[in-house]
C-alpha positions, 0 to 999 in steps of 0.5 A: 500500500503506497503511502504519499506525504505532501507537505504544503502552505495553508490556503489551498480550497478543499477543491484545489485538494480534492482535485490533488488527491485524484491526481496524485492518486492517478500517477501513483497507481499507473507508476506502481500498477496498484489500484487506487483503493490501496493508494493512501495520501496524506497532506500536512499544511503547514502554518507560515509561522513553522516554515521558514524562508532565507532564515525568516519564518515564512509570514515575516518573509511575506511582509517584507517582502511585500507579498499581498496575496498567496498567488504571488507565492505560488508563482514564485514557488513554481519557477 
């Protein structure tokens, strides 16, 4: 039984999750040939607070950063 942890920030909506599980769901069990029923996964979001960034925790990066919206992240992030 495949077991998957995926850490991530807080902010995603449960549809945006809903929508990570079925797919990673779908490249566990082409990958590993298993049935989805044996597919686990479990996801930890992670408060700004207890993630740090170049030394800061997250939220203080945020700010000084100048960042307003969560987006701005994720396209940072995703690059």
């Amino acid at each position: 039984m495949p077991i998957v942890s995926i850490c991530m920030l807080p902010g995603r909506s449960q549809k945006t999750k809903k929508i990570l599980l079925r797919n990673v769901t779908a490249a566990v069990t082409s990958s590993l040939e298993v049935k989805p029923e044996a597919v686990r996964i479990i996801i930890h979001e992670i408060p700004y607070v207890h993630f740090g960034i170049a030394g800061l925790p997250a939220d203080e990066f945020r700010r000084r950063a100048g960042r307003k919206s969560k987006k701005q992240d994720r396209k940072i992030s995703s690059k």
